[in-house]
N, C-alpha and C positions, 0 to 999 in steps of 0.2 A: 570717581570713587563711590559717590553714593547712589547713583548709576548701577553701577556693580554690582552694590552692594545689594541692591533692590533685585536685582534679577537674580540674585544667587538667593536670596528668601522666596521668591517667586517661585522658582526650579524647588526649593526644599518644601511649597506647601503644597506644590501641583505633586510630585513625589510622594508625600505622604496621602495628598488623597486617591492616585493610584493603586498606591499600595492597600489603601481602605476598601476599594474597589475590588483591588484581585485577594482581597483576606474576607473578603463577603462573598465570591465569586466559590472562595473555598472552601468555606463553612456552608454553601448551598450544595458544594459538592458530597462533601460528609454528610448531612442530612439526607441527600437520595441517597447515597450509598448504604447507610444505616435503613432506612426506611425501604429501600431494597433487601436488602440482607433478611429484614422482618416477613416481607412477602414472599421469597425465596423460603423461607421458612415456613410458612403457615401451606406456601406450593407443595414444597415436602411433607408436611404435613398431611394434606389433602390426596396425595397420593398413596403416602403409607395406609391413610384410612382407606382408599379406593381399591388397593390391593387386599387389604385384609376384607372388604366388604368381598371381592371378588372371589378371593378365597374360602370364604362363608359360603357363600352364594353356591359354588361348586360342591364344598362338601354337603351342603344341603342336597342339593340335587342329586347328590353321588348317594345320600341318605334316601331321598325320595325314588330313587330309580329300585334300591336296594328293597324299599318297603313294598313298593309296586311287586317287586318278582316274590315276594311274601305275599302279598296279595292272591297277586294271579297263582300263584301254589295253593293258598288257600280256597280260594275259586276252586279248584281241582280239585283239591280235597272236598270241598262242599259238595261238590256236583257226584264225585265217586260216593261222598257219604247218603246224597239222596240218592243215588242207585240202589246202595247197600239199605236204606232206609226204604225204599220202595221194595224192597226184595224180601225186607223184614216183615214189612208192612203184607207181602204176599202172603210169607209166613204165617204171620201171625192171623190172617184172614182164613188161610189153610188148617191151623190149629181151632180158632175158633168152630169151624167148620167138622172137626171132628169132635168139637165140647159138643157142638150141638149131638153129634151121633150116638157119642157116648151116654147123654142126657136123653135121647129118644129112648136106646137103649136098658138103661138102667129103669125108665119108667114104665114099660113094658112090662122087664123081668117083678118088678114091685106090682103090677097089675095080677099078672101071675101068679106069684106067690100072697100075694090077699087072696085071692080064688080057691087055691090048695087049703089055706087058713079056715075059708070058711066052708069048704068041706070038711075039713078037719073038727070045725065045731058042730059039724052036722051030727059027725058019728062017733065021738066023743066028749067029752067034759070040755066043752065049748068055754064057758067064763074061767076057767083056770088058764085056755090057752090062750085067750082074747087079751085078759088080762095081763099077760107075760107079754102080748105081744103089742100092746097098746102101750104099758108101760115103758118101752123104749124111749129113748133123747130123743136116738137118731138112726137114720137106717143102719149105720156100723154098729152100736149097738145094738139093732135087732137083730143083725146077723149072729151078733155073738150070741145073744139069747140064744137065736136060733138050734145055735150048738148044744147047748142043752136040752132043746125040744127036740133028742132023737127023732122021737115017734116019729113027728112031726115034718120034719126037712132031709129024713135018711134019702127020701125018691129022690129030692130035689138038692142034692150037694154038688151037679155041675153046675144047675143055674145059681147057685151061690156062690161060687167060686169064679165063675163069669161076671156076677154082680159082682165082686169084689176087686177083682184084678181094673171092671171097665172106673170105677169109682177112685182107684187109684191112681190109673191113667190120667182121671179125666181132675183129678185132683193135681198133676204133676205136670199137664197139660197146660191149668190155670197157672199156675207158679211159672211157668216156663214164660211164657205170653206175659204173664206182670213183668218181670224178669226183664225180658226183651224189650217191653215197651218204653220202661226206665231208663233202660241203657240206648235208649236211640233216641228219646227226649234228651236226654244226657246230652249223649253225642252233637245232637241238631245245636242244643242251648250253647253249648263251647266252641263249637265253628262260626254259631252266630257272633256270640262275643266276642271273638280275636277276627274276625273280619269286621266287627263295626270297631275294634280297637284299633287296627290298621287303617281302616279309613280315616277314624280321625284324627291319628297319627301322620297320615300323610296330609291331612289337610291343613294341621298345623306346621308341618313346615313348608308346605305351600306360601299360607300366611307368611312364615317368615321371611321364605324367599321374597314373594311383594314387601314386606319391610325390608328387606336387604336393599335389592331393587331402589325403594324410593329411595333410602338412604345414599346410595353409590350416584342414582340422580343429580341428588340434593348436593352432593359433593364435588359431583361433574361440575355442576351452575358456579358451586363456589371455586372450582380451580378453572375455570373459564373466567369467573370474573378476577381471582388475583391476575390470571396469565394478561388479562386486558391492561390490568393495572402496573403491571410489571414492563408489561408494553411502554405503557404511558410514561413511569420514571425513566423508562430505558432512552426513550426520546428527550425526557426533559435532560438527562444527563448527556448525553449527545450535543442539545446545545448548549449548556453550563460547561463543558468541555470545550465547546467550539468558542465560545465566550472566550475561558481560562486562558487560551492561546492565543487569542486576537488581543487579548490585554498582556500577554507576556512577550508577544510579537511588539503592541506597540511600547511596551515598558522599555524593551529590547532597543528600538528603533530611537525612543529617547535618551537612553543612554549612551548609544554609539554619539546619536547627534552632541547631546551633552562632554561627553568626551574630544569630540574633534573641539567644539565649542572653547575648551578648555585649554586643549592644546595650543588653537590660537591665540587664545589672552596670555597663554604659557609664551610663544614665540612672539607675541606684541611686548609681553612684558620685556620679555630677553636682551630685543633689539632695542626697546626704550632704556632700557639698563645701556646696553654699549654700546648707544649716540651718547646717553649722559657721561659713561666711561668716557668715551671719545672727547668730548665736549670740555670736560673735568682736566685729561690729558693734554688736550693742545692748549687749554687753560693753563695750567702747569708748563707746561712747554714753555708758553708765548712768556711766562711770568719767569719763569729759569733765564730766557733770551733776555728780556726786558731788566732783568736784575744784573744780566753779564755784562749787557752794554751799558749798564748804568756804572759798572764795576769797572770800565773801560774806559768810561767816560771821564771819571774821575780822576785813572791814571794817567788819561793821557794830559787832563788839566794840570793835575798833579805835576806832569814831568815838564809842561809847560812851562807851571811857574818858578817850577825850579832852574829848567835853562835860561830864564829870565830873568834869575835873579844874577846867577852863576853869570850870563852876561853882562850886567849892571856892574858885577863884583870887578869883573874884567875889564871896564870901563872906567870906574873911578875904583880905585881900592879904599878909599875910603871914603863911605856911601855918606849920606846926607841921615840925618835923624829924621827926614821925609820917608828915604830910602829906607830905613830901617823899620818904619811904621808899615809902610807898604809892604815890604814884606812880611811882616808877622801878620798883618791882616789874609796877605796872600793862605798865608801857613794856617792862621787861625778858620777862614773858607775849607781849606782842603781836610782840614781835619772835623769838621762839621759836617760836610760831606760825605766821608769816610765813616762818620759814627752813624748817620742817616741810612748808609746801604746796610750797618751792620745788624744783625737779627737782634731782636730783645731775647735776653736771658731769663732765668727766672727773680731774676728782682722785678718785675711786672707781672709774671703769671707763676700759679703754683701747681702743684702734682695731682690732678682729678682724684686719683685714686692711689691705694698700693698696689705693690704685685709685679712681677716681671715685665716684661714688655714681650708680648709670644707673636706679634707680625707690626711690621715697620710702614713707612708709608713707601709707596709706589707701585709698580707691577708688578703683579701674581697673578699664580692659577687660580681661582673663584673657590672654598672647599665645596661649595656645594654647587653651582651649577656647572661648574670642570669649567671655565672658557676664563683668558688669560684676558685683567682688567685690571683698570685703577685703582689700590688698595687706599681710599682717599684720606687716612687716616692711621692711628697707633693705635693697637689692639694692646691693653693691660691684661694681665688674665691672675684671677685670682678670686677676692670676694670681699665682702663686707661695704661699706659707703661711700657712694662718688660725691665728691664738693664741685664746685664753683672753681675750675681757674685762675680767674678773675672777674673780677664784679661789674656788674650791668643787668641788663633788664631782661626779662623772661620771653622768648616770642614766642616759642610754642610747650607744649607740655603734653604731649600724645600718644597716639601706637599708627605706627604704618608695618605694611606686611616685612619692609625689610630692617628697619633700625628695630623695631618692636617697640617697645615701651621706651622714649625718647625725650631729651629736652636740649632747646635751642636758646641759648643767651646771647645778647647783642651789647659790646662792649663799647661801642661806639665806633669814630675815626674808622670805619668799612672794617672792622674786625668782628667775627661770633663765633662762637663753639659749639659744638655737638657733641651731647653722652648718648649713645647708643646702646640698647637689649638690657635697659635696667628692669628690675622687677614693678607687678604692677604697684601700687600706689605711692604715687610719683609726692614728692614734699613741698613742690613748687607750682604755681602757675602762672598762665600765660599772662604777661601785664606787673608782675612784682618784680620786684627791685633786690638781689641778691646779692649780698657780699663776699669777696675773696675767702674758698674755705666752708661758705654755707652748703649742709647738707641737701642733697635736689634729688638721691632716692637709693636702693640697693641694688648693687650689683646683681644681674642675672642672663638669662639666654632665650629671649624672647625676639620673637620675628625670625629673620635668617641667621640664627647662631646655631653652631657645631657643640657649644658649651658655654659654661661660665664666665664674662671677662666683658670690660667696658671698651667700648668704640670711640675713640676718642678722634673730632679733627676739630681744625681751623682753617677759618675761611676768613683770603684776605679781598674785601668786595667781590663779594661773593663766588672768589675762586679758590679751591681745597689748595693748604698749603702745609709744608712739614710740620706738623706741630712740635718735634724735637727743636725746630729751630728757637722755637716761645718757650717749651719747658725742659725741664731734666729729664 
């Protein structure tokens, strides 16, 4: 039993620390799995950013490609605009070219007409006309003078009127040439600036594209090193999984064994049950035989001494006071005898308990393991406290798997009794001295009981016998 007992704690600490094993086996597995999930994430992560970098990266370039044919238009326009500026620049070298003719011209006709002036002071009132004509700002002014000095300019009013017309020309010439010059400085300065606007427009998102660039790099590295890492859980959980199965495999493996293991001690126990069945029965048996022939034995002495006497009678009829003694001794043996084979009543033993009587002693079906066996005792069924039968000494006060919580009293003369499936704590122990009627503990259904109700036998040297025949 404590054999058993020891391997069945043995099996429950190796069991628990298994289970310690594949319950650590599977919090290793939860923690890859979470800590996956996290790199699966920051993975995702790493690529949404690598797509939106990618996608930068393109509209950039889709921007730089765009600014370049702005460029390059510009370019064309620039190079059209220095044609047109060198064509101007002809121009205006062609114009300058007629100031100068015009200024040859005009200085001439002023040569000229100083000349006429100072004939005119020759052979007239020279300081009235000097002085009109010296007083001028400017030559348009002295033309207008002029107008007034009939006398004076009446020969000469083509060459003033030539002077005038080249002077306005060449005034309208100048305006023209500023004019133009302004407007293709102009021009030049604003083609310069939206082509150095464009260039550094395009250089900046150059720039950026290389920031894009490193950045998508930078991001490659880091989704290259989760994917490594991701690797590496992927392998650890591979063998924490390979693990998880070899310990459920052999959990598996120990439990089938433990189970057959069990069966056995199930079927060792069974058949130690019905040898003792067996055992208890031809016990009973031999003890039924041994009480008929003793029941036989008697009557045949019995009828013995009765033809003995009955012949005696028939011999003298009237017997001797020897005869007489002899016979009632005969009579007084046989019924000695007779009182010896007959069962004690209960004026020697009293009622364990109350309650019905719900199974009798002899053969039945088992309720619980179903196989048909020695019932070696009277099942009371009911409740409240089992006594003492009768009084003697305590031998055991225990729990076995099948009476349950149990006690064995020894009355002497090869007679003891057993209460069976009491509750636990028991009122008696092993070694005391109990009186007829003393309480030894409460009815219950511990060990092999279906229910409620005391198991009561008696054992005469150590063979189970009716206990109806000892009590009511």
């Amino acid at each position: 039993m404590i054999s058993a007992q020891f391997a069945l704690s043995t099996q429950v600490i190796f069991a628990e620390e298994t289970s310690d094993r594949l319950e650590e086996l599977r919090q290793k597995q939860n923690e890859l799995e979470s800590e996956s999930s996290a790199i699966e994430s920051n993975i995702q992560g790493s690529k949404d950013q690598m797509n939106s970098l990618s996608e930068e990266k393109a509209n950039l370039q889709s921007e730089i490609s765009t600014i370049q044919s702005s460029v390059d238009q510009l370019i064309q326009e620039i190079n059209q605009s220095e044609i047109e500026i060198q064509e101007k620049e002809e121009e205006i070298n062609r114009l300058n070219e007629q100031i100068e003719t015009l200024k040859d011209n005009i200085e001439k006709r002023t040569e000229k007409i100083e000349d006429q002036a100072r004939a005119v002071q020759q052979s007239g009132d020279a300081n009235s006309f000097i002085n009109v004509l010296l007083s001028s700002e400017n030559f348009a002014d002295l033309v207008d003078r002029a107008k007034f000095i009939s006398e004076i300019v009446s020969s000469n009013q083509s060459i003033i009127s030539d002077q005038k017309k080249d002077q306005e020309a060449l005034e309208e010439t100048e305006a023209q040439v500023a004019l133009e010059q302004e407007a293709l400085e102009e021009t030049k300065q604003g083609l310069e600036v939206s082509r150095n606007n464009l260039v550094n427009q395009r250089l900046a998102l150059e720039t950026r594209v290389t920031q894009v660039q490193e950045e998508y790099n930078l991001n490659e590295q880091d989704l290259n090193s989760l994917l490594s890492q991701k690797d590496e859980i992927a392998a650890k959980t591979n063998d924490i999984n390979n693990q998880v199965q070899a310990e459920q495999e052999r959990l598996e493996q120990e439990r089938i064994e433990r189970e057959r293991r069990e069966r056995e001690e199930a079927e060792r126990i069974r058949k130690e049950e019905e040898a003792r069945a067996a055992r208890e029965a031809e016990a009973a048996r031999q003890a039924e035989q041994e009480a008929q022939a003793q029941k036989e034995r008697e009557a045949q002495t019995k009828a013995e001494s009765e033809r003995n006497v009955q012949s005696e009678q028939s011999q003298n009829s009237q017997p001797s006071q020897q005869s007489k003694s002899t016979v009632s001794q005969t009579q007084t043996v046989s019924q000695s005898k007779a009182a010896s084979a007959a069962p004690v009543q209960s004026g020697g033993w009293a009622r364990p308990a109350n309650g019905y009587i719900s199974s009798r002693f002899g053969y039945r079906t088992h309720p619980i393991f179903k196989t048909r066996r020695l019932h070696a005792g009277v099942d009371y069924a009911g409740s409240g406290t089992i006594r003492a039968a009768k009084a003697g000494t305590v031998v055991s006060a225990s729990y076995s798997g099948g009476l349950g919580y149990h006690v064995r009293i020894n009355h002497g003369n090869g007679l003891t009794s057993v209460y069976g499936h009491m509750q636990p704590g028991l009122h008696v122990a092993p070694g005391q001295s109990v009186s007829q009627g003393q309480s030894l503990g409460i009815m219950g259904s511990t060990g092999a009981s279906t229910g409620v109700h005391l198991h009561f036998e008696i054992h005469k040297n150590g063979v189970p016998v009716n206990p109806l025949s000892y009590v009511n």
